[in-house]
C-alpha positions as CSV (number, residue, x, y, z in Angstrom):
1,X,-5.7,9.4,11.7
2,X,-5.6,6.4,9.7
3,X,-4.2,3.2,10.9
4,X,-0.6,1.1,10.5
5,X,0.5,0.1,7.1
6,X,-1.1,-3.6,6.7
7,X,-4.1,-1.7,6.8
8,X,-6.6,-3.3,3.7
9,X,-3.6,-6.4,3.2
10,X,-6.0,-9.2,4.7
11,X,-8.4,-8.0,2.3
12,X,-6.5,-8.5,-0.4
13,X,-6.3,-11.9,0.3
14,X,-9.9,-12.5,1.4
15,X,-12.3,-9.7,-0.1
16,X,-14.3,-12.5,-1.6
17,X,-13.9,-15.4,0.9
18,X,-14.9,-15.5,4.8
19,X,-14.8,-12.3,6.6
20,X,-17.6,-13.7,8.9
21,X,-15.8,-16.9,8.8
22,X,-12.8,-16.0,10.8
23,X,-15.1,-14.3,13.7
24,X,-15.3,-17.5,14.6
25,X,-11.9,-19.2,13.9
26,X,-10.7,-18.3,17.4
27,X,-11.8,-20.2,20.7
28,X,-13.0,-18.2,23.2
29,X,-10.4,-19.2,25.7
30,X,-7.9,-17.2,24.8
31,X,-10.4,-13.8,24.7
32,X,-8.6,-11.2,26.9
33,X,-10.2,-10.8,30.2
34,X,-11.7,-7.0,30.3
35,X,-15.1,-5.6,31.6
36,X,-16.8,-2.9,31.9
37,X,-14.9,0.2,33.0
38,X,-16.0,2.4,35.5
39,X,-18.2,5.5,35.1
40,X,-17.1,7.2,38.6
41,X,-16.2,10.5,37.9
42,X,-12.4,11.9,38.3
43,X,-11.2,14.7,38.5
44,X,-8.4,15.0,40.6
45,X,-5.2,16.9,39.4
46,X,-2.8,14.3,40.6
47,X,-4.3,11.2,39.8
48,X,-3.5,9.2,36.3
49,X,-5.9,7.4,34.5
50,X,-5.1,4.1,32.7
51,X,-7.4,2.2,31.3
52,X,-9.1,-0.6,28.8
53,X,-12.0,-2.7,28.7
54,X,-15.7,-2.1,27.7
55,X,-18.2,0.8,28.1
56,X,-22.1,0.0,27.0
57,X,-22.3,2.4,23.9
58,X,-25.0,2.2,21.5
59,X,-26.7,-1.3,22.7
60,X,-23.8,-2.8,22.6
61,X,-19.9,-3.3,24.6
62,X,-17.5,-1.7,22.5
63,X,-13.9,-0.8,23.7
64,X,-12.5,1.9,24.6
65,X,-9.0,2.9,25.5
66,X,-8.5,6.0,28.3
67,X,-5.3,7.1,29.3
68,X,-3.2,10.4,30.7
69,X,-1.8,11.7,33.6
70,X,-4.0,13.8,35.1
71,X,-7.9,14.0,35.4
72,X,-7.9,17.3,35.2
73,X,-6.5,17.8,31.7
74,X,-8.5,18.7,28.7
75,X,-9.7,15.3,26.9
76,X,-9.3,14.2,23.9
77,X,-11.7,11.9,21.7
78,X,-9.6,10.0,18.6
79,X,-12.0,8.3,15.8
80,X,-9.6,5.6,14.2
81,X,-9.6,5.2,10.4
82,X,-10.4,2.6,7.9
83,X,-12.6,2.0,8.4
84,X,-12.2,-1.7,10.6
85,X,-8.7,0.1,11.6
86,X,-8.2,1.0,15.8
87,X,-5.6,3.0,17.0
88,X,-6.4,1.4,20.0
89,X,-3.2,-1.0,19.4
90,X,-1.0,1.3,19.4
91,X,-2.2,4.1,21.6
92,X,0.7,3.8,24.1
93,X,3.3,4.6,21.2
94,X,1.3,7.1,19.6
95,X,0.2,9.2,22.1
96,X,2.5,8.8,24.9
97,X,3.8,12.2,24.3
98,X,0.3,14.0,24.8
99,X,-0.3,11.9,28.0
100,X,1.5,14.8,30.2
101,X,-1.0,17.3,28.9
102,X,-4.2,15.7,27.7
103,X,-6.4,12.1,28.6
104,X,-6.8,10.5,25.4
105,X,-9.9,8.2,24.9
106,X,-10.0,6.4,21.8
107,X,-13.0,3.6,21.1
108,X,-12.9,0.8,18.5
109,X,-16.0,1.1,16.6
110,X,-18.7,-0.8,16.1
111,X,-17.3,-4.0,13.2
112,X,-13.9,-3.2,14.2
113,X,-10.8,-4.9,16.2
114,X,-12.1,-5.9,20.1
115,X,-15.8,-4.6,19.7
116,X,-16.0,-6.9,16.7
117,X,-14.8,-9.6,18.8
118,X,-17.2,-8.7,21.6
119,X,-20.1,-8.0,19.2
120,X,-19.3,-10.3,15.9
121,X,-21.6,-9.5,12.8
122,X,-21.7,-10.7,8.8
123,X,-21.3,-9.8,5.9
124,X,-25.0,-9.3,5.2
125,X,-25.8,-6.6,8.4
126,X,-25.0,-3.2,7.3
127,X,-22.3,-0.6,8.5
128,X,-24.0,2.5,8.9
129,X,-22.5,5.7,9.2
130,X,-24.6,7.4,11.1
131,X,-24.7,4.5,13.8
132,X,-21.1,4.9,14.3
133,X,-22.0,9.2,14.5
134,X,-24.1,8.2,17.6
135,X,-21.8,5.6,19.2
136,X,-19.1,8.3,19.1
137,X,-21.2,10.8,20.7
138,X,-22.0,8.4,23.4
139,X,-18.1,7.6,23.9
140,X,-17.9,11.3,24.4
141,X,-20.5,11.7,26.2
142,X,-19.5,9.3,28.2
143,X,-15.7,10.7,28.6
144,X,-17.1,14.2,29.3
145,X,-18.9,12.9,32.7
146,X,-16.0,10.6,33.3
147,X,-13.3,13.7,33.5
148,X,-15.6,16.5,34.6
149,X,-15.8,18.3,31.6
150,X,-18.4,20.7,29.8
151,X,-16.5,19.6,26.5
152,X,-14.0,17.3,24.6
153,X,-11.7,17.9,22.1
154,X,-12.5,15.8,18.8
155,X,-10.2,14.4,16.2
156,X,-10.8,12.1,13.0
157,X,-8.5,11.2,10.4
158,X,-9.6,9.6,6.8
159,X,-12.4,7.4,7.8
160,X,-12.3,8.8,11.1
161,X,-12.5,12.2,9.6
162,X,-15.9,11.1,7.9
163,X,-17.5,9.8,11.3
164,X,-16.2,13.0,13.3
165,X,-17.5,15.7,11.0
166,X,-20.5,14.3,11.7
167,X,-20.0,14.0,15.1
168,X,-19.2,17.4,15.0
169,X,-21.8,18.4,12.9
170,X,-24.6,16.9,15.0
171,X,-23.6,17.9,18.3
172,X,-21.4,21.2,18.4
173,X,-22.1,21.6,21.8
174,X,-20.2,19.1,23.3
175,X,-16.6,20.0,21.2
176,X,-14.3,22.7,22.2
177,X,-12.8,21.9,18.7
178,X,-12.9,19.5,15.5
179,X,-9.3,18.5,14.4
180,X,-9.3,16.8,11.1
181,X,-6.7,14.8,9.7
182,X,-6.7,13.3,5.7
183,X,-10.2,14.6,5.0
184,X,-12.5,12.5,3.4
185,X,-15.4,14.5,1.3
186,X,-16.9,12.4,-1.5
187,X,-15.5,10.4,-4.4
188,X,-14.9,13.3,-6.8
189,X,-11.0,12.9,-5.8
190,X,-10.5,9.0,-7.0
191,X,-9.5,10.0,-10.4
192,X,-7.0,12.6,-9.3
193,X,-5.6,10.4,-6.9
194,X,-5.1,7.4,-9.4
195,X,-3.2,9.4,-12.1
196,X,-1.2,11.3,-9.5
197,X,-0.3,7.8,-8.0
198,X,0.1,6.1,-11.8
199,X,2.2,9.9,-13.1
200,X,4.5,8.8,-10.2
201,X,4.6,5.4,-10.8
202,X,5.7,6.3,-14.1
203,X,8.3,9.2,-13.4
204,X,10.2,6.1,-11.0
205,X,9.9,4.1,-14.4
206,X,8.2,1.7,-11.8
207,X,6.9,-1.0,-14.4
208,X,5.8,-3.4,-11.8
209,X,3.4,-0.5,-10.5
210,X,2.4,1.0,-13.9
211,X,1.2,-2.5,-15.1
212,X,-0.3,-2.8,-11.9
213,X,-2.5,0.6,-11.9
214,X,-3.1,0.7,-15.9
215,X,-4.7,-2.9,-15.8
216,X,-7.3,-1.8,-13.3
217,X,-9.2,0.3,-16.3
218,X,-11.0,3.1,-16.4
219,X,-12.9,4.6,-13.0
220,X,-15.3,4.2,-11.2
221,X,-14.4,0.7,-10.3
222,X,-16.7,-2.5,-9.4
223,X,-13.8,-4.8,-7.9
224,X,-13.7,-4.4,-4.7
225,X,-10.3,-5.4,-5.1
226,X,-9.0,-2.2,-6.9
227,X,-8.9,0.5,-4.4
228,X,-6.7,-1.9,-2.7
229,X,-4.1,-2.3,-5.2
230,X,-4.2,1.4,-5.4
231,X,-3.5,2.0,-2.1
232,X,-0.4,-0.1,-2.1
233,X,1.1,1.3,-4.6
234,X,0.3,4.6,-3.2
235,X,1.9,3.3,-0.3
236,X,4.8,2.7,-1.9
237,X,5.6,6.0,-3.8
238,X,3.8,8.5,-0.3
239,X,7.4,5.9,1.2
240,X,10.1,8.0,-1.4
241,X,8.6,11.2,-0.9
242,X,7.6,11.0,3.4
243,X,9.8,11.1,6.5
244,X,8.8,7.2,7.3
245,X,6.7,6.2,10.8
246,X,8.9,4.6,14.1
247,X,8.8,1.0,13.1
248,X,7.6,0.8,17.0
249,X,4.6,2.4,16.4
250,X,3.4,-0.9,15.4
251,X,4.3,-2.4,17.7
252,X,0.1,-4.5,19.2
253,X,-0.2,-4.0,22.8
254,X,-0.5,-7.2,24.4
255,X,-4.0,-7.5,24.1
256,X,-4.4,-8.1,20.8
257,X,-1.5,-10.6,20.6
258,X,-4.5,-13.6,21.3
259,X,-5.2,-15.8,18.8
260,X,-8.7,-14.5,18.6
261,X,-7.8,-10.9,19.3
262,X,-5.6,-11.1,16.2
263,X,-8.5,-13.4,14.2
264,X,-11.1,-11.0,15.5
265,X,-9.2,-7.7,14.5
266,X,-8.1,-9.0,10.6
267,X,-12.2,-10.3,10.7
268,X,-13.1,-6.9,11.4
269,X,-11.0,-5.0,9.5
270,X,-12.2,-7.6,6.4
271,X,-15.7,-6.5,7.1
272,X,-15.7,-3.1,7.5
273,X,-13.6,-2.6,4.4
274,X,-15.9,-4.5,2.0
275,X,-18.8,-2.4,4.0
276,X,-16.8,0.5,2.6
277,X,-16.2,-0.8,-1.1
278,X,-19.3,-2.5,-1.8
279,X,-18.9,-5.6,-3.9
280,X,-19.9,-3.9,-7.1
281,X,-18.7,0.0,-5.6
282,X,-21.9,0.1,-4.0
283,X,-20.7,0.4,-0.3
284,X,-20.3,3.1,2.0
285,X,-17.9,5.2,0.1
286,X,-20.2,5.7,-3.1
287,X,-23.3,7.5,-0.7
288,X,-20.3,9.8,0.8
289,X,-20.7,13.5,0.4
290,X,-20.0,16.0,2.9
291,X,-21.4,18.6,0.9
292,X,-24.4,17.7,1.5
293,X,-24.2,18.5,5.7
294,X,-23.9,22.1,4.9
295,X,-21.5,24.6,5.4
296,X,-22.0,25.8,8.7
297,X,-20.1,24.2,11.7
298,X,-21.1,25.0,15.1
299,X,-17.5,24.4,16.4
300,X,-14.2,25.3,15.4
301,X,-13.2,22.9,12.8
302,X,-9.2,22.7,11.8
303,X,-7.8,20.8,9.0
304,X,-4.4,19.2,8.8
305,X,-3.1,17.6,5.3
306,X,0.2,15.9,4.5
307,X,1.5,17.5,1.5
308,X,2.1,14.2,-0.5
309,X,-1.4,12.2,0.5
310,X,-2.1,10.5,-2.4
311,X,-5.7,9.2,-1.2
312,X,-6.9,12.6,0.1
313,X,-5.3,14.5,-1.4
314,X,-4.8,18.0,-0.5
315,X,-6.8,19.9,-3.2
316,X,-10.3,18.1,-2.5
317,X,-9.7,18.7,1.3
318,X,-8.6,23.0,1.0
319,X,-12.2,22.9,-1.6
320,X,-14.0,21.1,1.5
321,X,-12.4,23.6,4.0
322,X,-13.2,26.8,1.9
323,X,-16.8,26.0,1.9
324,X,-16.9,25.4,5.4
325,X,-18.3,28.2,7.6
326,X,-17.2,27.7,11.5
327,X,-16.0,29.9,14.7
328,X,-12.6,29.2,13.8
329,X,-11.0,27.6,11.3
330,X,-7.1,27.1,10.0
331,X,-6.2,24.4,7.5
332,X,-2.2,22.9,7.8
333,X,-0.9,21.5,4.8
334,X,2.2,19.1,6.5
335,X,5.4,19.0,4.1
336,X,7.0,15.3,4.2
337,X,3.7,13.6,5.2
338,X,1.5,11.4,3.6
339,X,-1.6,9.5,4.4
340,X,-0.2,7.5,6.6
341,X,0.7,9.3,10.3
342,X,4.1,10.1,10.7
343,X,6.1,12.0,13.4
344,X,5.5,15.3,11.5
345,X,2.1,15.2,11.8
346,X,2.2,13.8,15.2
347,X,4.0,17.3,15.8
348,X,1.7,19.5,13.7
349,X,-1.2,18.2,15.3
350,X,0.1,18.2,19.0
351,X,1.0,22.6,18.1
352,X,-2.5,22.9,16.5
353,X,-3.7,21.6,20.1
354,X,-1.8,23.7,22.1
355,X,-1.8,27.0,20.0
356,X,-5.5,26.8,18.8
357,X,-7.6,25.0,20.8
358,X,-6.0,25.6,24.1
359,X,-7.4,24.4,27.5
360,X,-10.9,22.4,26.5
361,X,-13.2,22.2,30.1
């Protein structure tokens, strides 16, 4: 799932000013007072679990967000978008509805919102993908034992989706089930994506955006700056054709209302999207290709798609899940939704859990 809508605005802004600058624009007075959680194990049917704070993953602290109300329910694993982008912020609005049947643990990664803060790093250390592969099997490593369980249930959505089929891929043992949402596969799909977006554009006779999109040029791109004036006006036109998001979804829990929780997640999210980019379309996203893992899946592995995603868009992702050879498999295509969650896909998901996957010990 990806993140809120700001998501890629401070880089805007900033893509070629401080990103390590504002790691330290904070004091650290004002850094929220969380340690390590516990790793005692719990699995008693009446007693809720709610908790935040730090859990030793990968050499480092990174946070991690647990919460439901029971230990015995089937656990979930979330891998937040972006990438720089935690759900973490707004886990009580998003998945308050699941709480009753599932304990959902989500993590912010490694260059991201509080384990940035905890763990600051510059522009010049790489973000490595399969680093954040092995801190997310540790976080569900580390859930399993917590809760008693065998196996989790995984889900990843856009950047997340890139980070949990390789989670998935690497250690099918420990999944009951893969759930991916806005699949990411390679580049091949930029193209498609920027004259669906710009055909749009045009059909609204949306000047503002055509000018916008045509004065980018011809792809691939070397401004980092590009993808994100894409994005916003793919924003804008997913907006006409999408059931929009609760406004309270946004809604930061309080403790990233700090000064330097807010400094340390728009640092983050700065870093890990020029990571991504590359500051001549060398990062991240030019060396993805999930191709290349191989069709077979040692878990079942379910796709969801909103119908009018504009950055993965639904053809790449049904080409991706064809090739794909797994114990199960279904792939959702999610009328009204976009990139972007919504409450539809908040829905398809939660019925893909309990029709599909079922109970997960």
């Amino acid at each position: 799932m990806s993140c809120r809508p700001r998501v890629i605005s401070a880089l805007l802004l900033l893509v070629l000013a401080q990103a390590a600058g504002h790691a330290t624009a904070a004091t650290s007075a004002d850094a929220p007072a969380f340690g390590l959680l516990p790793d005692t194990v719990c699995t008693a049917a009446g007693k809720a679990v709610d908790e935040k704070g730090f859990v030793r993953i990968g050499g480092i602290e990174q946070w991690v967000r647990i919460k439901g109300a029971s230990c015995a329910k089937p656990v979930i694993v979330v891998v937040h978008g972006g990438p720089g982008n935690p759900n973490t912020p707004f886990a009580d609005n998003l998945f308050k509805a699941w709480e009753k049947d599932y304990t959902v643990v989500q993590w912010d990664q490694r260059g991201a919102g509080m384990t940035f803060g905890r763990n600051p790093v510059t522009d010049d250390e790489p973000l490595v993908p399969e680093r954040l592969r092995d801190d997310g099997v540790e976080v569900a490593r580390y859930a399993a034992k917590r809760f008693g369980k065998r196996k989790v249930i995984l889900m990843g959505g856009s950047w997340g989706s890139v980070i949990g089929t390789y989670m998935a891929k690497s250690n099918p043992e420990l999944f009951c089930a893969y759930v991916s949402t806005s699949q990411v596969v390679n580049r091949s799909g930029e193209r498609a994506s920027y004259e669906a977006t710009l055909a749009l554009a045009r059909a609204a006779n949306d000047a503002d955006s055509v000018a916008k999109l045509e004065a980018l040029g011809p792809l691939p791109w070397t401004n980092p700056r590009n993808l994100g004036i894409l994005r916003r006006v793919m924003r804008k036109h997913e907006a006409l054709r999408t059931e929009p998001a609760p406004k309270a979804w946004w809604v930061f829990s309080p403790e990233y209302t700090t000064a330097k929780a807010e400094a340390d997640y728009t640092a983050g999210e700065d870093y890990s999207w020029l990571q991504y980019v590359g500051m001549k379309g060398d990062g991240i996203a030019s060396k993805i290709d999930l191709y290349k893992l191989g069709p077979k899946f040692g878990v079942p592995f379910y796709m969801l798609q909103g119908q009018e995603d504009l950055l993965t868009m639904p053809e790449p992702s049904k080409r991706y899940f064809d090739f794909i050879e797994a114990p199960g498999k279904e792939f959702v295509l999610v009328p009204r939704a976009g990139h972007d969650p919504n409450q539809l896909m908040l829905d398809a998901q939660y019925r893909l859990l309990r029709e599909r996957v079922g109970d997960c010990r």
